[in-house]
LOTORMAR-958625 format. One line per field, with one value per residue (C-alpha): residue number from 0; x, y, z. Coordinates in steps of 0.02 Angstrom, whole numbers. Example, Ala and Ser with C-alpha at 12.3 -4.5 7.8 and 13.67 -1.06 7.14 Angstrom:
% LOTORMAR-958625
vokol: (0,1)
x: (615,684)
y: (-225,-53)
z: (390,357)
% end
This chain:
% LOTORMAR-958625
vokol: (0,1,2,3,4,5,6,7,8,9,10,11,12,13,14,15,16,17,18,19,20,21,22,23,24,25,26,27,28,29,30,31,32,33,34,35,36,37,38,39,40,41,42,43,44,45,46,47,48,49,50,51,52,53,54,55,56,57,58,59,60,61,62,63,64,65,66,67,68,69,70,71,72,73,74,75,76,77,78,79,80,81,82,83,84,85,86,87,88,89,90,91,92,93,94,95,96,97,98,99,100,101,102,103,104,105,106,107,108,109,110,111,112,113,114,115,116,117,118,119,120,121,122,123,124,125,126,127,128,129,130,131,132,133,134,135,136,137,138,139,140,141,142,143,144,145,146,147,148,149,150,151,152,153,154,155,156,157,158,159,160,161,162,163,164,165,166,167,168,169,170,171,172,173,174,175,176,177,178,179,180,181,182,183,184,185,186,187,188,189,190,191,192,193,194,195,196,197,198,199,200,201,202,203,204,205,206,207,208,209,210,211,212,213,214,215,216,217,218,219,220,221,222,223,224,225,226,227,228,229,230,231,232,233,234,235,236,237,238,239,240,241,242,243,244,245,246,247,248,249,250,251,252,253,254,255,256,257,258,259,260,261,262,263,264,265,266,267,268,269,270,271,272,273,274,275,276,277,278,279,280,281,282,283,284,285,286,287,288,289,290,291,292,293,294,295,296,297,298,299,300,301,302,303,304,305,306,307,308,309,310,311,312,313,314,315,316,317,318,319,320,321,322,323,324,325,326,327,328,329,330,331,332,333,334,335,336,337,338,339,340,341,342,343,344,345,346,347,348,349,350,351,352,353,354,355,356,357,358,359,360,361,362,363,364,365,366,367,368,369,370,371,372,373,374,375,376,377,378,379,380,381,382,383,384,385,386,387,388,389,390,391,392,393,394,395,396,397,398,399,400,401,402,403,404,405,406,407,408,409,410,411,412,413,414,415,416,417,418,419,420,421,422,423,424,425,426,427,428,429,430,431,432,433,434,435,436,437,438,439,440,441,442,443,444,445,446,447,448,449,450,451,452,453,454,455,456,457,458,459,460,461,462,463,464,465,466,467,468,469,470,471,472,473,474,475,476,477,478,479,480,481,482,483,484,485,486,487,488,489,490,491,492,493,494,495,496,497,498,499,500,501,502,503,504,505,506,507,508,509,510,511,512,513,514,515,516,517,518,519,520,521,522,523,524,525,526,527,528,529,530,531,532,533,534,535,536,537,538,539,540,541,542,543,544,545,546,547,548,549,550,551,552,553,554,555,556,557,558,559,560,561,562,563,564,565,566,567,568,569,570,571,572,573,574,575,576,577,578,579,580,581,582,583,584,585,586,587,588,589,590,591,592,593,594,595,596,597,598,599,600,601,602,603,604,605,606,607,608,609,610,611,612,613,614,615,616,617,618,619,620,621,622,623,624,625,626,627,628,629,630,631,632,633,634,635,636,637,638,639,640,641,642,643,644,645,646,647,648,649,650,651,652,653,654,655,656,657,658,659,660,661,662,663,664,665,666,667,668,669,670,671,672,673,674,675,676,677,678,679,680,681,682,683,684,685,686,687,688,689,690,691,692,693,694)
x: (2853,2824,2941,3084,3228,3395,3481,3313,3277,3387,3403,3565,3478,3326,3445,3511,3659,3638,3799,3904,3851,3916,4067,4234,4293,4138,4175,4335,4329,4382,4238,4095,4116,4112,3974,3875,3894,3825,3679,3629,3604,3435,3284,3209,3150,3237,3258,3427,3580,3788,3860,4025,4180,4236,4424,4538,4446,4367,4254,4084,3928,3751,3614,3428,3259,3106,2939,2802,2664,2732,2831,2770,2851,2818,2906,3033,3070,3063,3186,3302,3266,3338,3488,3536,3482,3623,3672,3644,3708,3557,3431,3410,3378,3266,3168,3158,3089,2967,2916,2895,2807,2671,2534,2469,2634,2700,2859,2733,2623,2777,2901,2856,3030,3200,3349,3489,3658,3800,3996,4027,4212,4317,4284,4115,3928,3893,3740,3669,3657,3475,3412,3240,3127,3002,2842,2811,2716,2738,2752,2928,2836,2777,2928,3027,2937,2938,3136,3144,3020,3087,3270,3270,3131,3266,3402,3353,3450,3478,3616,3741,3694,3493,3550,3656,3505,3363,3495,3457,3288,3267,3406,3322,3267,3124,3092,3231,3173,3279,3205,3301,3409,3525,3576,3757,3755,3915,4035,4142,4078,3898,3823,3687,3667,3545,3506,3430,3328,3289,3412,3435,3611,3620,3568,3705,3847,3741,3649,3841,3874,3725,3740,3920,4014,4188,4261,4158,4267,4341,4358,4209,4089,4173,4112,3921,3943,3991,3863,3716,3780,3783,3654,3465,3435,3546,3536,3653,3724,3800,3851,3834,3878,3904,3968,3963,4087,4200,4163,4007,3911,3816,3704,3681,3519,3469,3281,3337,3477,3648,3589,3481,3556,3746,3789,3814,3960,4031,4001,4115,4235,4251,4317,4433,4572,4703,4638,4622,4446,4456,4392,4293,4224,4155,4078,3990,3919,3847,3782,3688,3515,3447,3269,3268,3128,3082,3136,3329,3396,3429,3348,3219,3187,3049,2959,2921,2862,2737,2671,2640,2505,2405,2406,2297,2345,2394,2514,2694,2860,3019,3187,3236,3422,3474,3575,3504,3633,3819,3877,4013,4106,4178,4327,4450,4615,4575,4533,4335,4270,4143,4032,3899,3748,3682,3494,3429,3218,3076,2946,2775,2711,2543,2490,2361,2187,2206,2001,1981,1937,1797,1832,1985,1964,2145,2089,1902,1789,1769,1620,1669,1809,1940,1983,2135,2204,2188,2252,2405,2441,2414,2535,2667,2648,2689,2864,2895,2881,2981,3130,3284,3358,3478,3387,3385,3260,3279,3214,3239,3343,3480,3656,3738,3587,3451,3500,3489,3598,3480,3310,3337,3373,3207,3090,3170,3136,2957,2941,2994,2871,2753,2784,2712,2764,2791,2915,3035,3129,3132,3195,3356,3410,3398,3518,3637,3649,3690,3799,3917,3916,3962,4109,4218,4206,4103,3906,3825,3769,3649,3708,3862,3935,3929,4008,3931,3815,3717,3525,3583,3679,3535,3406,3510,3547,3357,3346,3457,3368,3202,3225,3301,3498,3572,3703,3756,3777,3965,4061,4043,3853,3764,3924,3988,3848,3968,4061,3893,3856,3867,3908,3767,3681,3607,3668,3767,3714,3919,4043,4183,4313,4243,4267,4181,4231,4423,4357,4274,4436,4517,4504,4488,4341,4158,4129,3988,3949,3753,3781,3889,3775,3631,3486,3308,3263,3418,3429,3255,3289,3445,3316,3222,3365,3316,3476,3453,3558,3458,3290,3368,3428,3234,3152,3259,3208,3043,2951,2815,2674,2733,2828,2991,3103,3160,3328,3304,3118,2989,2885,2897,2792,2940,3035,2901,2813,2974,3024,2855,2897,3051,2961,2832,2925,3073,2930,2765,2711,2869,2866,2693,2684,2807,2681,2513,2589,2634,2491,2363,2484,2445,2255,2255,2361,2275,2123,2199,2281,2132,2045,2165,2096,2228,2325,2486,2479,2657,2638,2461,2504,2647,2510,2410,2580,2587,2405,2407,2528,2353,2215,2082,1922,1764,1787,1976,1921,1821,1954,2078,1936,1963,2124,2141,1989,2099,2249,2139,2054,2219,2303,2320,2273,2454,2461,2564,2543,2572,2754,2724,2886,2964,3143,3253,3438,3516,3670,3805,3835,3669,3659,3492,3375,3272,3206,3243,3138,3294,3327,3295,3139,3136,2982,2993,2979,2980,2835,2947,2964,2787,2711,2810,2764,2589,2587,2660,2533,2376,2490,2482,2311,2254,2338,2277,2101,2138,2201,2053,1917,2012,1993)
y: (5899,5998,5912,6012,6055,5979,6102,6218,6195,6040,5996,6105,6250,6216,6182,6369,6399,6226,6156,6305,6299,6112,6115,6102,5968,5848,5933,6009,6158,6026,5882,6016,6043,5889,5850,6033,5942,5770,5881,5981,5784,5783,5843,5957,5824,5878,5704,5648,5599,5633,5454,5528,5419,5430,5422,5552,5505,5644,5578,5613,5535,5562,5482,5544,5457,5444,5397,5281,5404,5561,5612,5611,5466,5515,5672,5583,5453,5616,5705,5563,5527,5697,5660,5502,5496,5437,5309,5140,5100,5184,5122,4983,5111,5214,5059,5031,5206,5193,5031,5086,5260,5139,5138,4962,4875,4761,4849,5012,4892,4811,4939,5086,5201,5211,5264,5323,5354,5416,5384,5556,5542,5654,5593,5644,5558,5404,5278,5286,5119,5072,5052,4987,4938,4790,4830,4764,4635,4503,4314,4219,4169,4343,4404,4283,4287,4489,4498,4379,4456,4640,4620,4498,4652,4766,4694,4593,4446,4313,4368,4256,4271,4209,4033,4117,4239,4123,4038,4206,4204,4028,4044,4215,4153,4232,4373,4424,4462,4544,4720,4815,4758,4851,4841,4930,4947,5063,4928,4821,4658,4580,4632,4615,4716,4639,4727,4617,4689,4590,4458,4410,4447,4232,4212,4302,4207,4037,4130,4189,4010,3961,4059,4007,4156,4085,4214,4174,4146,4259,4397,4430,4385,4511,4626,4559,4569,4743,4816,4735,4772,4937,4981,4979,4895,4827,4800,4665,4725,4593,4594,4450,4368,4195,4176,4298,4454,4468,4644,4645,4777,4820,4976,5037,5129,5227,5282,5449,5588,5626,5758,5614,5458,5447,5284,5340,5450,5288,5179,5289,5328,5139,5116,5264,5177,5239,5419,5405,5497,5685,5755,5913,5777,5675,5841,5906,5735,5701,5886,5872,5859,6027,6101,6241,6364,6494,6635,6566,6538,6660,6590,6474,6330,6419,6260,6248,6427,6402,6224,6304,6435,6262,6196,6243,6387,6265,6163,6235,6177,6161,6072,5944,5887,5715,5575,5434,5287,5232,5099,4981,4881,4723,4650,4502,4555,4724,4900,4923,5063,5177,5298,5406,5452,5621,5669,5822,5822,5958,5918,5977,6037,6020,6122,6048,6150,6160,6132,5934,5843,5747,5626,5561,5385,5298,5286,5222,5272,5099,5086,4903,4851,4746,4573,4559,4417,4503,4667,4582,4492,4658,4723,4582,4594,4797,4741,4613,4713,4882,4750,4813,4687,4671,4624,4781,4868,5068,5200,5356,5492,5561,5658,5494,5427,5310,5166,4989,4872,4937,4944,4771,4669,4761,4711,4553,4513,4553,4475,4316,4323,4320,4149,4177,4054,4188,4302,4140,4197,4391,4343,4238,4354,4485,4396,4372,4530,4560,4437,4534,4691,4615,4730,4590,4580,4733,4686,4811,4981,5116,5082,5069,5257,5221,5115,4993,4996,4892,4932,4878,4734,4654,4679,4561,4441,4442,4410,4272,4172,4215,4167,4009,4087,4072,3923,4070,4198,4271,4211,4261,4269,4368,4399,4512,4656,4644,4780,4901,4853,4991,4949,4975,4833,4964,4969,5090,5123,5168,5071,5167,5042,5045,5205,5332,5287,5314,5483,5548,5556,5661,5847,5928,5791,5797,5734,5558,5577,5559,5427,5316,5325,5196,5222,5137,5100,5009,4904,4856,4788,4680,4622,4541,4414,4366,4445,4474,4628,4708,4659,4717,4883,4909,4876,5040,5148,5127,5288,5305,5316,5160,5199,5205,5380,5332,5414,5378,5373,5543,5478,5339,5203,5130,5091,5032,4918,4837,4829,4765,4630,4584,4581,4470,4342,4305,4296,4367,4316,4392,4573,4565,4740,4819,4749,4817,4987,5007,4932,5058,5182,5100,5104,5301,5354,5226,5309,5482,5436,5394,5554,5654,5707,5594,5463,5401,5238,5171,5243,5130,4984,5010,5043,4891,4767,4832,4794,4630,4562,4555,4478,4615,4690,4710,4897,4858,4747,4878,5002,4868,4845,5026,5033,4859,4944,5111,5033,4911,5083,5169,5054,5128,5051,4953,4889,5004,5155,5352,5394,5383,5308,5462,5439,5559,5611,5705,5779,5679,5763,5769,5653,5725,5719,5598,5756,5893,5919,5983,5832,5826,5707,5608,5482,5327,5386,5237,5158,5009,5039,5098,4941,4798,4869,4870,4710,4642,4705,4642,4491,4491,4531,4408,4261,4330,4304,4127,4090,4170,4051,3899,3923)
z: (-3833,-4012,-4163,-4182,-4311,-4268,-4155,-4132,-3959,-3897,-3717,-3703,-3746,-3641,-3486,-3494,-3389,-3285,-3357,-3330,-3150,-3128,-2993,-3106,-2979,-3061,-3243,-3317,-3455,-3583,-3540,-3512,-3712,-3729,-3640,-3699,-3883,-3804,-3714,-3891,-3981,-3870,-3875,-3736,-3614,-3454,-3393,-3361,-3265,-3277,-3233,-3139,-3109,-2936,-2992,-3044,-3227,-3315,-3417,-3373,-3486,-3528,-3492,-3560,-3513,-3606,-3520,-3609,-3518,-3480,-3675,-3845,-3892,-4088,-4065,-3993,-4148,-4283,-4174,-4198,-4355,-4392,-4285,-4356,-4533,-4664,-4538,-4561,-4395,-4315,-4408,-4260,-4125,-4245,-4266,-4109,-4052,-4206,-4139,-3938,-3996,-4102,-3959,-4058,-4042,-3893,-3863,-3808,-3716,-3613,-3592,-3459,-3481,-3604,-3553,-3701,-3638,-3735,-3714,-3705,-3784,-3893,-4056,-4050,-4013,-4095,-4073,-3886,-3789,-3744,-3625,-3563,-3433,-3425,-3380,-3203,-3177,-3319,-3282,-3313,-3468,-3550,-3483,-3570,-3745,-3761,-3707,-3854,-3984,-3953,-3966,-4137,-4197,-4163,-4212,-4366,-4321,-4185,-4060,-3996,-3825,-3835,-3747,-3618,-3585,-3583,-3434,-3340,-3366,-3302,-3160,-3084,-2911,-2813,-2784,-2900,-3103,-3259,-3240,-3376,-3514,-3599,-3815,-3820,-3980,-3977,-3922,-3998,-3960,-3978,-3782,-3693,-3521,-3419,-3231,-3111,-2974,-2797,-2796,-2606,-2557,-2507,-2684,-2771,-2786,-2835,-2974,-3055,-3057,-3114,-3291,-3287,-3209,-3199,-3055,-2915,-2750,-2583,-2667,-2756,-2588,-2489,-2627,-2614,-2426,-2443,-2552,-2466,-2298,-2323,-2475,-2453,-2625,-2732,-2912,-3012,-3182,-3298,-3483,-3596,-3768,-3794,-3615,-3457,-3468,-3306,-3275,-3185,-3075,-2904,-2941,-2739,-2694,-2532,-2493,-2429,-2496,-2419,-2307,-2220,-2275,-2193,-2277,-2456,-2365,-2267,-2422,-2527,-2382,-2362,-2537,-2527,-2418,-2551,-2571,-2735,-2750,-2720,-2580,-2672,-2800,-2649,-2573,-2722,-2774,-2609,-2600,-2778,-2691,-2711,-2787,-2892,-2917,-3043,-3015,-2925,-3077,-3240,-3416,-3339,-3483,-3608,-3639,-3472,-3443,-3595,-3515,-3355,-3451,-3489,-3298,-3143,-3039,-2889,-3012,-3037,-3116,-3009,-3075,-2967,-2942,-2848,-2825,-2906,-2857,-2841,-2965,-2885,-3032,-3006,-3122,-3057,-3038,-3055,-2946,-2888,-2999,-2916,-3010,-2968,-3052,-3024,-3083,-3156,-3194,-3223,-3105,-3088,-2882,-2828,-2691,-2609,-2524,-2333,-2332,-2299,-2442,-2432,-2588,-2516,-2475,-2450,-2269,-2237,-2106,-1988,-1922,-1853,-1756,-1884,-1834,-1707,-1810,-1987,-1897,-1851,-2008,-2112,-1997,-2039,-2217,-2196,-2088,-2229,-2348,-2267,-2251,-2349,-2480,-2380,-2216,-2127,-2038,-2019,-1927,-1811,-1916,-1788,-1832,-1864,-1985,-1962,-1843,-1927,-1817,-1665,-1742,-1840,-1686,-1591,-1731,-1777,-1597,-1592,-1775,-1683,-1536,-1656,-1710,-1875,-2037,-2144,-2056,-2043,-2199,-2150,-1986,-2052,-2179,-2018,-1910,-2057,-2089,-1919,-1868,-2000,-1910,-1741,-1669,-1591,-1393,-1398,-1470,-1593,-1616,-1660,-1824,-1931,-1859,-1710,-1567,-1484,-1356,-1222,-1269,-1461,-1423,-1294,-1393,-1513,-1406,-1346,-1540,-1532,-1416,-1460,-1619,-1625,-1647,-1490,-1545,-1649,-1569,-1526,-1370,-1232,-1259,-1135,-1033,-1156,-1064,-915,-970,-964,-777,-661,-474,-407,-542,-679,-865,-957,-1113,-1193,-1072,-996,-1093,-1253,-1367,-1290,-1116,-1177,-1264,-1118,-1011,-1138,-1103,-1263,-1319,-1301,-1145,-1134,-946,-963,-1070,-950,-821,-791,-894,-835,-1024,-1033,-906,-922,-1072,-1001,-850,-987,-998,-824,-749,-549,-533,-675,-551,-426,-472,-577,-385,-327,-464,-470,-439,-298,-448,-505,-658,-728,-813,-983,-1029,-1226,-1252,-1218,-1060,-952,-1037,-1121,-988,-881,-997,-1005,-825,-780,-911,-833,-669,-724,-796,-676,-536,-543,-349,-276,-379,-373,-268,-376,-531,-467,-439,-622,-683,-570,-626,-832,-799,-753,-896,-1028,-957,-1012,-1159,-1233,-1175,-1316,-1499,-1577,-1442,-1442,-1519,-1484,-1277,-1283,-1340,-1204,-1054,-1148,-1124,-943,-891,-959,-826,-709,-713,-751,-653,-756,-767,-816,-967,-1034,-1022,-1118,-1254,-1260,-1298,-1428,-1521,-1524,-1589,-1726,-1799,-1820,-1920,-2089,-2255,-2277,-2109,-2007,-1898,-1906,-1802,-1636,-1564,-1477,-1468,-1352,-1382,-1226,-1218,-1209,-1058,-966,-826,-769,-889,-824,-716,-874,-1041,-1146,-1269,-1475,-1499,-1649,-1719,-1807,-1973,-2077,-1953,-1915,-1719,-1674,-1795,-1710,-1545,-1566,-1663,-1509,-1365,-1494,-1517,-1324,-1307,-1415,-1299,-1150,-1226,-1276,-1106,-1020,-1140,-1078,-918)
% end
């Protein structure tokens, strides 16, 4: 960005008509002057966000970002300089930005991205609060010593609250650190805000008392439940002087936008019990997400226009509108305040070649098979690390969102079969976060949305046990399935009592007839509990081939692999005919599977689970080599694998689609429920080869 003259070219000017466009249910005639004024005291960096009250309060501020490696950070200073000469009030932030655009200095070294927002209030803009980010990365103790060194640089003096903040430094358990911290130097009182980012939900309340929070109690942990039930990170915002202020905050991040993310709609629902947020405001915050192009809008920003004539001809500037987070405030003895903070940016699109390139290298060529052991600890660390803060796992994007409750209890399951050290901690921060979505007498669900279900609420219970929970888990355990137990000994996936079973009756509602009928897939998950009827009902479905129909899953491997499971375990000798048909069914589709350009990963490490209930013939161990060796090259670089979990969603109504194609197929998109899978036939594979050298 070129120096300008004050009011030349400000950021108002270079938006165009963007403000006049903003929905007068977000902005009223008399705070979009307001905030045009705010808007014209920065420069033409289209970085920035309106922090939106979710209350019938008007107000609506500013708040502009500066990047260490992607602004002119000189440019920056002069511009302010301009804007804030004559007053000595400023001359702390204008040292600071001096400071930060000196490439020699430590504040440039350590601090990655500014953020100055402004009170955007009637009597006019006064000095921005800083903000600032810490460069990732620094140890408690360079952490500690550059918090110190840049805040008495920039303010000249030795704040009241150093003690109380060298507490937080000191207190900050793992993983959690102080990521930004925030001078306000527009308040009344001496404050520092200080943003921590990571702190484990069971960590919360203990930290607050730790720095000396005095309104820890009932009230406040149904808050911390709240936001880290339902957020996917979770960010802690407190303000200190000599002691802790009692206002403090939960900024609440998703990974995806509204349109595929249904809990930032439920989380602000859920804290509109009074009505007080209008309806209009709700709907145009949570439709924000949008990309603009040139040519869709009138007056595209000129600066831009003249920075694309220096860029390739496959590089091209789009404006780029989202919601960056909701902000829940806490205060004792006073409402939740809820704000939303909407995101406006000039980006820059690459379009890529469609020839391959050859110097791309974030996947190598392996010319030797990877280690089984190494393969399945990569492959742990990737789960570990796709865990939300809050202890959820997500995947499969369908109309009511991505399931959690569902997809949480299957890989927490696996996870625990595993019997690996390091998942211990993953694992009990996923059962607590499940235990507190338990639906009372009823089990869990798909996810928050939805009722609950029988293939959601086993696979929990199989969780239980497996993992060590079962003291824990609700009355009246595994009895509470009895309510998804058809006559005839198969499961239900929705019981005819529960929600949709009362819905389905009624004339004028959707009816949920496929769904309340026994699904294979289902059941065969309850018959790994051990459950006769479940047997039982499995040995009657089994089809001539060998295999099993899946209601929720595209093919059959699903449900056989775990049938054949179920068979296996509650008595190999006496389902043994039932076995070797599905596994001679296993062998000829492994054998084809393999045959295609790219296979399905998630169906072999299926086939892989099922032939490993036999002992194997010579050719058949060459055929499983096969397969392990497939599944050990296609693991990508940070442990997981592409999609390949094909989930199915019939109509509600379809009660034969285990012989119809008709259904919407979705694929594990986050890599969660293909990765466990396969970590759990090598996992499998890998005992069977111990057991075979020790005999």
């Amino acid at each position: 960005m070129r120096t300008q003259v004050p009011n030349e070219y400000s950021l108002l000017k270079a938006t165009g008509i963007f403000w006049d466009t903003i929905s007068q249910s977000l902005l009223s005639p008399s705070r979009l002057e307001l905030l045009k004024r705010s808007a014209d005291f920065f420069p033409p960096i289209i970085r920035f966000a309106l922090e939106c009250r979710l209350s019938n309060h008007e107000q609506v501020d500013l708040q502009f970002c500066i990047r260490r490696d992607e602004d002119d950070l000189s440019a920056v200073y002069n511009w302010f300089r301009n804007k804030l000469a004559g007053n000595p009030e400023n001359e702390k932030i204008l040292h600071f930005l001096r400071t930060w655009a000196d490439k020699s200095s430590s504040c440039h070294k350590n601090i990655s991205e500014v953020f100055l927002e402004l009170d955007v209030l009637p009597s006019g803009v006064e000095t921005p609060l800083l903000f600032f980010e810490l460069q990732p990365g620094l140890n408690d103790t360079q952490r500690k010593d550059f918090c110190f060194s840049i805040l008495k640089e920039t303010l000249g003096e030795i704040p009241s609250y150093f003690s109380l903040f060298e507490t937080i430094l000191r207190a900050c358990p793992e993983p959690a650190f102080v990521a930004y911290l925030g001078i306000l130097f527009s308040r009344d009182a001496e404050v520092l805000r200080v943003n921590i980012k990571k702190l484990p939900v069971t960590a919360v309340t203990p930290f607050l008392r730790e720095i000396g929070y005095a309104w820890t109690g009932p009230d406040l942990d149904r808050w911390i439940s709240f936001v880290y039930n339902y957020a996917d990170r979770v960010t802690l915002c407190i303000d200190i002087g000599k002691d802790v202020f009692p206002k403090i905050g939960f900024e609440c991040f998703w990974n995806e936008q509204p349109l595929s993310e249904t809990y930032w709609r439920f989380f602000i629902e859920e804290l509109n019990t009074r009505n007080d947020y209008n309806k209009d405001k709700i709907d145009a915050i949570l439709d924000w997400d949008k990309e603009i192009f040139p040519g869709q809008i009138k007056d595209w920003p000129e600066h831009l226009w003249i920075a694309s004539l220096s860029k390739p001809r496959n590089e091209f500037t789009f404006l780029k509108k989202w919601i960056s987070h909701l902000k829940l405030s806490y205060c004792p003895d006073k409402d939740i305040e809820l704000k939303a903070y909407l995101g406006y940016e000039s980006k820059w699109k690459v379009k890529k070649p469609l020839a391959f390139n050859s110097d791309n290298k974030e996947q190598p060529v392996l010319t030797t098979t990877p280690d089984i052991k190494q393969a399945i600890s990569k492959g742990v660390d990737y789960l570990l690390s796709s865990q939300l803060q809050s202890g959820w796992w997500k995947d499969f994007h369908l109309s009511p969102g991505s399931s959690d409750e569902w997809v949480t209890a299957y890989v927490a399951c696996h996870l625990a079969r595993l019997k690996c050290p390091k998942t211990n901690e993953a694992i009990g921060r996923a059962w607590k976060i499940l235990k507190t979505r338990y639906r009372e007498n009823e089990g869990w669900g798909y996810n928050v949305w939805t009722p609950a279900d029988a293939d959601s609420t086993i696979w929990t219970w199989l969780f239980a046990n497996t993992a060590g929970f079962s003291d824990e888990f609700p009355k009246p355990g595994v009895d509470m399935m009895d309510t998804y137990i058809a006559e005839n000994g198969g499961i239900i996936t929705y019981s005819l009592n529960g929600p949709l079973g009362r819905n389905s009756r009624k004339t004028d509602d959707q009816c949920f007839n496929g769904w309340q009928i026994p699904h294979n897939c289902v059941t065969a998950a309850y018959a790994l509990a051990g459950r006769q009827h479940a047997i039982d009902y499995l040995l009657g479905q089994q089809n001539t081939a060998g295999y099993w129909y899946s209601y929720w899953w595209d093919g059959p491997e699903y449900a056989t692999a775990l049938s054949v499971e179920a068979l296996f375990n509650k008595d190999a000798g006496k389902y043994k005919k039932a076995i070797d048909i599905s596994i001679k069914w296993a062998l000829d589709k492994a054998r084809k599977e393999l045959e295609y350009l790219v296979p399905n990963e998630f169906k072999i490490a299926l086939l892989l689970r099922i032939i490993l209930c036999s002992p194997l013939s010579k050719e058949d161990h060459h055929l499983v080599k096969a397969m392990v060796n497939s599944l050990l090259h296609a693991q990508q670089v940070h442990g997981c694998w592409n999609p390949s979990a094909e989930l199915r969603s019939p109509d509600s109504d379809d009660t034969e689609h285990e012989s119809r194609e008709n259904a919407l197929v979705v694929k594990d998109g986050k890599m969660n429920f293909a990765t466990i899978t396969i970590l759990d036939a090598l996992n499998k594979y890998n005992q069977f080869n111990v057991s075979r050298s020790e005999i």
